[in-house]
C-alpha positions in Angstrom: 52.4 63.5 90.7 48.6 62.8 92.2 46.3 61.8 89.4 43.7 64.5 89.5 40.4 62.5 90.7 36.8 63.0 92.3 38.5 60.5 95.0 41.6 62.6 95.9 39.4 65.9 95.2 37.3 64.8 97.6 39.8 64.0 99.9 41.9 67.4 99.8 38.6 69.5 99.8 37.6 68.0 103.0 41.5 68.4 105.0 41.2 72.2 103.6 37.5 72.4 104.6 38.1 70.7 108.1 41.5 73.1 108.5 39.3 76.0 107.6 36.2 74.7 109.6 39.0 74.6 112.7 40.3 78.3 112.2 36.5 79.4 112.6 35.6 77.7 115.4 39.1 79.5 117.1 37.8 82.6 116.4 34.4 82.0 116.6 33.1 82.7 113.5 29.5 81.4 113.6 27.9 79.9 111.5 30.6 79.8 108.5 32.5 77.4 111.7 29.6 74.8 111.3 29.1 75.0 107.1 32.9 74.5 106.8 32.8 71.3 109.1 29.1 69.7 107.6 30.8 70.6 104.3 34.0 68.7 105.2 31.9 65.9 106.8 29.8 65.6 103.1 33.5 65.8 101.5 34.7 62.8 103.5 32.0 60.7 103.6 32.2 60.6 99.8 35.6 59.7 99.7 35.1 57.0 102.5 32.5 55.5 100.1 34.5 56.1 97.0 37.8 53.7 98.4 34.9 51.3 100.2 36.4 52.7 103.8 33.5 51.6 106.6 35.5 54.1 109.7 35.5 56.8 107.5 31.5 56.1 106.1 30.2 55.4 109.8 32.3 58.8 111.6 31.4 61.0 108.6 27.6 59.6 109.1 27.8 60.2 113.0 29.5 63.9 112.5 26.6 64.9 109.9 24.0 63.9 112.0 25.6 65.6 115.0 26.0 68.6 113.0 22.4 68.5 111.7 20.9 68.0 115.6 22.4 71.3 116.5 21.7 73.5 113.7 18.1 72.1 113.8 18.4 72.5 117.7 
């Protein structure tokens, strides 16, 4: 069984959030498409840091500050 941690919380919250994020962005449901995905992005980059991952810190870093260019765009 998974022990129950903020690391593999982290983890599962941002698959489900991304999954999620994905489903709104096919049906274009704006802007709960882009709160899903920043939220999954935040979700990941935590976890990156938590298991000391740099490709997960540095894509999670990129995606939030894409994200953030557009909604402030």
């Amino acid at each position: 069984m998974t022990k129950l941690s903020l690391t593999n919380i982290c983890k599962w919250s941002g698959c489900f959030l991304v999954c999620a994020g994905a489903v709104c962005t096919s049906f274009q449901i704006h802007p709960a498409n882009i709160y899903l995905l920043n939220a999954a992005s935040v979700m990941y980059l935590i976890w990156g840091i938590r298991i000391k991952e740099l490709n997960q810190i540095v894509v999670n870093l990129f995606l939030i500050g894409i994200y953030l260019i557009g909604i402030l765009r």
